[in-house]
VEXNUDREN-625056 format. One record per residue (C-alpha): residue number from 0; residue in three letters; z, y, x. Coordinates in Angstrom, 1 decimal. Layout:
<rec><n>NUM</n><res>ALA</res><w>Z</w><v>Y</v><u>X</u></rec>
...
//
This chain:
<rec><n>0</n><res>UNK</res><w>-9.8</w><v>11.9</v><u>-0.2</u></rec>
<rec><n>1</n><res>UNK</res><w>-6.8</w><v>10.7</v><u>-2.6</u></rec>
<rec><n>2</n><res>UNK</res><w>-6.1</w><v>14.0</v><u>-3.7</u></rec>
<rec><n>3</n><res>UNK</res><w>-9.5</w><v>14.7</v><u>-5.2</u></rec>
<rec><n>4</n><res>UNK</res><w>-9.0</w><v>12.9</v><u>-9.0</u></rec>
<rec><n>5</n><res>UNK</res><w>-12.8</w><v>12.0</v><u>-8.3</u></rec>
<rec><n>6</n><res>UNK</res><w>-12.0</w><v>9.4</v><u>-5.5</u></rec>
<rec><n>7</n><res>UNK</res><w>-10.1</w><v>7.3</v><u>-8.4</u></rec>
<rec><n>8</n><res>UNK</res><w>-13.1</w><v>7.3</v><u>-10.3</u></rec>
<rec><n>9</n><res>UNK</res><w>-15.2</w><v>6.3</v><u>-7.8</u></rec>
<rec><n>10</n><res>UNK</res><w>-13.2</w><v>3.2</v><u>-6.8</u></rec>
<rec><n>11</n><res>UNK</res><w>-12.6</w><v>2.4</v><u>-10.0</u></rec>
<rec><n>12</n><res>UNK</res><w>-16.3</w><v>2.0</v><u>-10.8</u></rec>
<rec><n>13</n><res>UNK</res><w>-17.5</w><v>0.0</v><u>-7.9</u></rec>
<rec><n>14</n><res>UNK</res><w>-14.1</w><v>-2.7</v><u>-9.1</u></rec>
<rec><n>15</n><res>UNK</res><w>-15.5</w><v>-2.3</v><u>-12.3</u></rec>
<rec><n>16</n><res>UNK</res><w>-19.1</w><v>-3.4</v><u>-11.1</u></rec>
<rec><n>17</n><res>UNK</res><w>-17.7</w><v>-5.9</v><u>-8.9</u></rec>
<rec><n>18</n><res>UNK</res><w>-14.6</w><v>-7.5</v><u>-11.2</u></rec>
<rec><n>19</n><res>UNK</res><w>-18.0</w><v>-7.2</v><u>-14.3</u></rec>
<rec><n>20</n><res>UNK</res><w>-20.8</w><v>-8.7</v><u>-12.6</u></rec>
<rec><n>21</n><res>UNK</res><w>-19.0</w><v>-11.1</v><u>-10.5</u></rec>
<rec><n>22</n><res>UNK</res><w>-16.1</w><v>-14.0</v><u>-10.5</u></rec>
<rec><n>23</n><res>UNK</res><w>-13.9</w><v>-13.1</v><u>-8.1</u></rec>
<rec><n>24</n><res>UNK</res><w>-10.0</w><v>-14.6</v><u>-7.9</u></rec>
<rec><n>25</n><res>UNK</res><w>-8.7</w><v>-10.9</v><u>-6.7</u></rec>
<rec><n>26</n><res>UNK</res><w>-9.3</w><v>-7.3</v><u>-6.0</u></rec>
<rec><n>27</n><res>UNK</res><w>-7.6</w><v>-6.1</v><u>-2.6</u></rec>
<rec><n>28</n><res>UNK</res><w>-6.6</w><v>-2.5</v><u>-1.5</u></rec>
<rec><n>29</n><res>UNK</res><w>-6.6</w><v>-3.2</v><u>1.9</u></rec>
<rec><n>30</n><res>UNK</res><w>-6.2</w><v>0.7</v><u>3.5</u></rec>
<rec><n>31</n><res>UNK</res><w>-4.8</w><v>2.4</v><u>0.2</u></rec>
<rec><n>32</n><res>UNK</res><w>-2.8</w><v>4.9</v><u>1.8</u></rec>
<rec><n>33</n><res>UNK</res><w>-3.1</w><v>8.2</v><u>3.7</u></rec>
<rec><n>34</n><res>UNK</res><w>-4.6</w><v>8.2</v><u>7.6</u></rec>
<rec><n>35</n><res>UNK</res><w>-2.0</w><v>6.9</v><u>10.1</u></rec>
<rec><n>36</n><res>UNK</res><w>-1.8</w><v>10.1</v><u>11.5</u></rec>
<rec><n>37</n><res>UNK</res><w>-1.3</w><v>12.7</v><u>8.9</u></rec>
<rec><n>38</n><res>UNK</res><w>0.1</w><v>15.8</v><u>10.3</u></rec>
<rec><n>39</n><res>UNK</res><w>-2.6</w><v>18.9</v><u>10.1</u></rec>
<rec><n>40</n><res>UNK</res><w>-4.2</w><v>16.5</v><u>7.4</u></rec>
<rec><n>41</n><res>UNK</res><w>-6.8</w><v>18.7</v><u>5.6</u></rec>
<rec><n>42</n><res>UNK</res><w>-5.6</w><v>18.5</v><u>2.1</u></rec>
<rec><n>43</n><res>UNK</res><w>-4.2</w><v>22.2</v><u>1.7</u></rec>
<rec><n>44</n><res>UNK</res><w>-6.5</w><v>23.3</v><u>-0.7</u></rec>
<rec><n>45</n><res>UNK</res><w>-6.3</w><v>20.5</v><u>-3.0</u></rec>
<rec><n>46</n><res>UNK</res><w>-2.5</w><v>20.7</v><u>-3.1</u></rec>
<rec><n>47</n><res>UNK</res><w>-3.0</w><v>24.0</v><u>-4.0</u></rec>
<rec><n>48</n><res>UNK</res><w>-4.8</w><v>23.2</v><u>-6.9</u></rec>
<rec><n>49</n><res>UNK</res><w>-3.3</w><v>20.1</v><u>-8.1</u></rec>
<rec><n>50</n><res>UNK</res><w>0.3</w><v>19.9</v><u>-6.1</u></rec>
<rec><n>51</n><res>UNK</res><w>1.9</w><v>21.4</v><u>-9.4</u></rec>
<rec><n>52</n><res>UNK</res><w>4.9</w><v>22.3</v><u>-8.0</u></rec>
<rec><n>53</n><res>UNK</res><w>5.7</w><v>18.8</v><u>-6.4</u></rec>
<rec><n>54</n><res>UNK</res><w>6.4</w><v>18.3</v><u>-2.9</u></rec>
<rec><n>55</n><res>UNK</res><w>3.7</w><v>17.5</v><u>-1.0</u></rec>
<rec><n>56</n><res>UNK</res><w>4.8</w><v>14.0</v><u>-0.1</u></rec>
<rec><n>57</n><res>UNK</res><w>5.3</w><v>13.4</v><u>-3.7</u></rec>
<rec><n>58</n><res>UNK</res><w>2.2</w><v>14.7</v><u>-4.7</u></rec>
<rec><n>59</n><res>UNK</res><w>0.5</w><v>12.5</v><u>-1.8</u></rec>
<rec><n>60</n><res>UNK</res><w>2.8</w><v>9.2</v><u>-3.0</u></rec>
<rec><n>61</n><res>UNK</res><w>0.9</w><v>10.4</v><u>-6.7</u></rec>
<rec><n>62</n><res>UNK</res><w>-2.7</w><v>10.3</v><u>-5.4</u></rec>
<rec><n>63</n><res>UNK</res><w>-1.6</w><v>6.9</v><u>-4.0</u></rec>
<rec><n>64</n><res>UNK</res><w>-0.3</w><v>5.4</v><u>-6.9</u></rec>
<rec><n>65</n><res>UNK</res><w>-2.7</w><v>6.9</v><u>-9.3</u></rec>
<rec><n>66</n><res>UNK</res><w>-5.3</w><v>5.2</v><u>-7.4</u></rec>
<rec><n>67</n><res>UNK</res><w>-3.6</w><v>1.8</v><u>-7.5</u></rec>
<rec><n>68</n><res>UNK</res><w>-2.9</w><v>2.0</v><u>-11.4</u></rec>
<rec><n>69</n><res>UNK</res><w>-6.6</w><v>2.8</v><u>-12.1</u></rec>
<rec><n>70</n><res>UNK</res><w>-7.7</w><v>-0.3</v><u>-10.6</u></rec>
<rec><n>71</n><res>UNK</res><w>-5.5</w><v>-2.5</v><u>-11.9</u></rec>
<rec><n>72</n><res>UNK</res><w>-5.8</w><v>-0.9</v><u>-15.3</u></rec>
<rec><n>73</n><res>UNK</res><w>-9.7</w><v>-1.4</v><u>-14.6</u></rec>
<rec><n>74</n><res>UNK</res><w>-9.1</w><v>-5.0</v><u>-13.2</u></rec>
<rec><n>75</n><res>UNK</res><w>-7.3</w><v>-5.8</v><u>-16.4</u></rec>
<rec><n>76</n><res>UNK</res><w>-9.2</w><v>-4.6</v><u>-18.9</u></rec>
<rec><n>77</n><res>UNK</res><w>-12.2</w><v>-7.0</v><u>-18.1</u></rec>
<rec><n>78</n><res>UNK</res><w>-10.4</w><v>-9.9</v><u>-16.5</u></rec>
<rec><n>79</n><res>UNK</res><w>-7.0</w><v>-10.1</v><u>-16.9</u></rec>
<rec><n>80</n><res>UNK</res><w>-6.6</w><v>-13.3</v><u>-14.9</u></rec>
<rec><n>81</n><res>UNK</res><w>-7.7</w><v>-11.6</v><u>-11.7</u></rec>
<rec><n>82</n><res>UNK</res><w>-5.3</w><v>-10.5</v><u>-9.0</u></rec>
<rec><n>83</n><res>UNK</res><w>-4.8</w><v>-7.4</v><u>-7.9</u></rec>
<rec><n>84</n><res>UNK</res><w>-3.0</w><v>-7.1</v><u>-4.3</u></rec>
<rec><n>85</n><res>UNK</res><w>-2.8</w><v>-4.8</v><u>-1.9</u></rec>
<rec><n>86</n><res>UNK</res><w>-1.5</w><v>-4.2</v><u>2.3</u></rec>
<rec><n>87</n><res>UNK</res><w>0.9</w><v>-2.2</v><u>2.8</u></rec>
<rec><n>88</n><res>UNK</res><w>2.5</w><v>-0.6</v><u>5.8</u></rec>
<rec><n>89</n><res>UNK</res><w>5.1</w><v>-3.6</v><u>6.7</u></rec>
<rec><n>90</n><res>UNK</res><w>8.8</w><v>-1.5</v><u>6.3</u></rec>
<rec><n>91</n><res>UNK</res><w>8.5</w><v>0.2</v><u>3.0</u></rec>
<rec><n>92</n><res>UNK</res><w>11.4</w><v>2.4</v><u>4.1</u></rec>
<rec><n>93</n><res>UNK</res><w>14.6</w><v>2.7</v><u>6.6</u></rec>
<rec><n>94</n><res>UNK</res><w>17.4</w><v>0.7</v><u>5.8</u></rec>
<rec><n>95</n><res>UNK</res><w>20.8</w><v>1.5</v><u>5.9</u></rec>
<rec><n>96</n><res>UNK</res><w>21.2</w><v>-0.5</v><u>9.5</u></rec>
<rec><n>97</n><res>UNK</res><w>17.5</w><v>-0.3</v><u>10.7</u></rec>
<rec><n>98</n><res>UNK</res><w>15.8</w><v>2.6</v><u>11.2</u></rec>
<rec><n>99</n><res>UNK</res><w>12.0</w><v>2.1</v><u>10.5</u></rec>
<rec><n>100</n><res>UNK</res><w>11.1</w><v>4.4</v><u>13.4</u></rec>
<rec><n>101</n><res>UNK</res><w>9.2</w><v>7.2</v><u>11.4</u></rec>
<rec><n>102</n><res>UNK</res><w>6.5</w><v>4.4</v><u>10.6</u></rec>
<rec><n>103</n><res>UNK</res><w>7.0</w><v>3.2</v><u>7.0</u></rec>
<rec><n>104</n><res>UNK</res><w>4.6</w><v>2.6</v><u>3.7</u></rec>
<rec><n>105</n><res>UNK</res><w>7.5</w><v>5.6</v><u>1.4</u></rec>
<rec><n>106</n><res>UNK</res><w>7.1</w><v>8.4</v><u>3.9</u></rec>
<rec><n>107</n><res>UNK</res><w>4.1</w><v>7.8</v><u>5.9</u></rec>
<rec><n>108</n><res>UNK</res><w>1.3</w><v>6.2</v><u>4.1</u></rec>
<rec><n>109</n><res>UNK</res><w>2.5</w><v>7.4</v><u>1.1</u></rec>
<rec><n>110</n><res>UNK</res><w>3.0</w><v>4.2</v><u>-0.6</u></rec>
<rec><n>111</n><res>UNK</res><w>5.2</w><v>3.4</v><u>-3.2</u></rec>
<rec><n>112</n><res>UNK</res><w>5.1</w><v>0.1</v><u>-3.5</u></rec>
<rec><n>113</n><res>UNK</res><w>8.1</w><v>-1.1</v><u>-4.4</u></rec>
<rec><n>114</n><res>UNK</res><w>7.7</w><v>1.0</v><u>-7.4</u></rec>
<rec><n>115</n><res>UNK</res><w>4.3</w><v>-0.6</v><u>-8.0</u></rec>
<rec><n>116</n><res>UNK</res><w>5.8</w><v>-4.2</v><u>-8.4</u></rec>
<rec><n>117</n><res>UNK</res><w>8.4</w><v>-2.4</v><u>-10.7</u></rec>
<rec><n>118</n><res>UNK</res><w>5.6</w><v>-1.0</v><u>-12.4</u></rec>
<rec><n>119</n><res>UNK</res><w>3.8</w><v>-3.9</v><u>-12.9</u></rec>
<rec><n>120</n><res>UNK</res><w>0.6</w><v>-2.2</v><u>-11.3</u></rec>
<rec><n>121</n><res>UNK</res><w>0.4</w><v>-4.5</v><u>-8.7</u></rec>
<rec><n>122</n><res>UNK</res><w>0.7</w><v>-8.6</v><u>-8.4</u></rec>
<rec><n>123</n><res>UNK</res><w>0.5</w><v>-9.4</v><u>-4.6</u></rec>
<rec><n>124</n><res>UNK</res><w>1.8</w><v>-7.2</v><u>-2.0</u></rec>
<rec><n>125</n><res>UNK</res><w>0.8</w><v>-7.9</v><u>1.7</u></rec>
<rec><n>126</n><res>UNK</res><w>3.2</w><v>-6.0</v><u>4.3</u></rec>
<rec><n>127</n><res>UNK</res><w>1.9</w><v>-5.6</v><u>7.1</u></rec>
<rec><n>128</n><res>UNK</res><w>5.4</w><v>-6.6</v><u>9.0</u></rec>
<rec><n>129</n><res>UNK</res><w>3.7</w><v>-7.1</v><u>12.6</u></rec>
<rec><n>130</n><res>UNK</res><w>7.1</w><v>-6.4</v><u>14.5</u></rec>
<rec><n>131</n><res>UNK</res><w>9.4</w><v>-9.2</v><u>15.7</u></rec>
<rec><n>132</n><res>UNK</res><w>13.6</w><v>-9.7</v><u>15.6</u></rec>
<rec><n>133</n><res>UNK</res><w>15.2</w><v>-6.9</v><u>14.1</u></rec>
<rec><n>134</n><res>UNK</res><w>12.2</w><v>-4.8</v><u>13.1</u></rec>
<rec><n>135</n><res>UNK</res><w>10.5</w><v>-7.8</v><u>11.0</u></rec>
<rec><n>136</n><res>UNK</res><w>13.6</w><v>-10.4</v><u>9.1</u></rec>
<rec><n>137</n><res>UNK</res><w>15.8</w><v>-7.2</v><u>7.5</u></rec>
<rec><n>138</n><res>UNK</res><w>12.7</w><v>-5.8</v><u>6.3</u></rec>
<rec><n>139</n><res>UNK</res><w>10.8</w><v>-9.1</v><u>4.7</u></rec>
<rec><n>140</n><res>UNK</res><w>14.3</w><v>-9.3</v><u>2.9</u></rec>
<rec><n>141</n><res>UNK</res><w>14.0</w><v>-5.8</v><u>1.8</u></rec>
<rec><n>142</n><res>UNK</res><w>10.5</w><v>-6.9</v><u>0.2</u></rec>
<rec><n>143</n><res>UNK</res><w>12.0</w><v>-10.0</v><u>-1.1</u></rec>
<rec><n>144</n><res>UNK</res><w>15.1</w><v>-7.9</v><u>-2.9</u></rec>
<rec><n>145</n><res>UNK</res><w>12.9</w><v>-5.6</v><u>-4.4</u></rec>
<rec><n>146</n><res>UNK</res><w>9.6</w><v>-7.5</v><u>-5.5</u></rec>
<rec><n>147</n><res>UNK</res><w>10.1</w><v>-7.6</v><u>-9.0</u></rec>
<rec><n>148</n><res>UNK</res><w>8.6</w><v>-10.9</v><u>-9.2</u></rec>
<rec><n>149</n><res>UNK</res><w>5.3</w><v>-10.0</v><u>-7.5</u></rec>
<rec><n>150</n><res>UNK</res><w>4.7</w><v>-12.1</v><u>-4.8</u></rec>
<rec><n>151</n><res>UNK</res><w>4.8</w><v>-10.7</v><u>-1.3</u></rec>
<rec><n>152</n><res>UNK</res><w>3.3</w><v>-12.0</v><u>1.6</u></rec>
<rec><n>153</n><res>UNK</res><w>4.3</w><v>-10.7</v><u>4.7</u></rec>
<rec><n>154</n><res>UNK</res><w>1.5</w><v>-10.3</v><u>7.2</u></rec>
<rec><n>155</n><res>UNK</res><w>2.2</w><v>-11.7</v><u>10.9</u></rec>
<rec><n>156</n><res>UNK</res><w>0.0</w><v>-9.5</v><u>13.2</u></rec>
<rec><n>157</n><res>UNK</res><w>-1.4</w><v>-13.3</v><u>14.9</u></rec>
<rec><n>158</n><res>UNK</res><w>-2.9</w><v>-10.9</v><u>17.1</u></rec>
<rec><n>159</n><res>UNK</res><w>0.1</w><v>-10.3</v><u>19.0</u></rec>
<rec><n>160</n><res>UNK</res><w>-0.1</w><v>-13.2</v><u>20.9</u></rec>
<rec><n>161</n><res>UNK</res><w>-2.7</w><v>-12.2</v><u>22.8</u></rec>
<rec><n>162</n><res>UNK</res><w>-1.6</w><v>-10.4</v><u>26.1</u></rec>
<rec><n>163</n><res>UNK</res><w>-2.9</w><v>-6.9</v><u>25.4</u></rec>
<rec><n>164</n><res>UNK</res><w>-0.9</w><v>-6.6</v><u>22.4</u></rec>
<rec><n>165</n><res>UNK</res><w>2.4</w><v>-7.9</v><u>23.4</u></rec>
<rec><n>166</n><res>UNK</res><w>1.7</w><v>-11.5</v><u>24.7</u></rec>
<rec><n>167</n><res>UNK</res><w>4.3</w><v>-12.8</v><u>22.0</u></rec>
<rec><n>168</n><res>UNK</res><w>5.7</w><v>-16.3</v><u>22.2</u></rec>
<rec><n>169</n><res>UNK</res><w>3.5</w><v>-19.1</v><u>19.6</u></rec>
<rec><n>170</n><res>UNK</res><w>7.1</w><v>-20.9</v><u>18.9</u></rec>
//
């Protein structure tokens, strides 16, 4: 539960056992945001106690963030040559020609991670940009434009090659 301030702690202390005891190249957040499907999510009480007055996006885009600056402050602190990267949802936001379709890492996973790479709290980001034409090039350039020299890596979806996903061309 990203709201509770004890799920930071825990994560932080299996990286720190795993980034102490071990040489790894990276750390990866693979799933750090809130569940695809969010609406009737049952986090009322603890935006009660710790919303403070934001908005409960914002306060959801906090748990997010605070979870992703505690590991890479973690990371850091014992091996600062080890990478911290994480996968987002692949359109961070809508653009001012392309809508994102109500299915975007800002508003619905409640990830800020643009502001991360601004932050410096982040040094890979992985989009997870597994849409074609129009709904894949505008936003990889949208990553590129704001990456504040992190790398970003958008991810492919290979899977959609296969037929049940969408049978899409290999050229």
């Amino acid at each position: 539960e990203p709201g509770n301030p004890a799920t930071s702690e825990h994560i932080v202390s299996i990286v720190k056992e795993i980034v102490g005891k071990y040489d790894v190249d990276g750390i990866h957040l693979d799933y750090i945001r809130y569940p695809d499907r969010n609406k009737g999510y049952p986090d009322a009480s603890l935006y009660r106690r710790y919303g403070k007055g934001l908005s409960l996006a914002k306060w959801r885009r906090n748990n997010i963030t605070r979870i992703v600056k505690d590991v890479y402050t973690c990371v850091k602190s014992i091996k600062p040559w080890v990478r911290v990267s994480c996968a987002t949802l692949g359109k961070y936001d809508n653009l001012t020609r392309y809508s994102s379709l109500g299915w975007d890492a800002c508003n619905t996973g409640f990830q800020e991670a643009q502001q991360w790479a601004s932050d410096g709290i982040v040094d890979i980001i992985f989009p997870m940009l597994y849409f074609k034409g129009n709904h894949f090039s505008p936003f990889v350039r949208d990553w590129q434009e704001n990456s504040f020299g992190r790398h970003i890596v958008p991810g492919i979806g290979a899977y959609r090659l296969l037929s049940e996903y969408g049978g899409w061309d290999s050229i």
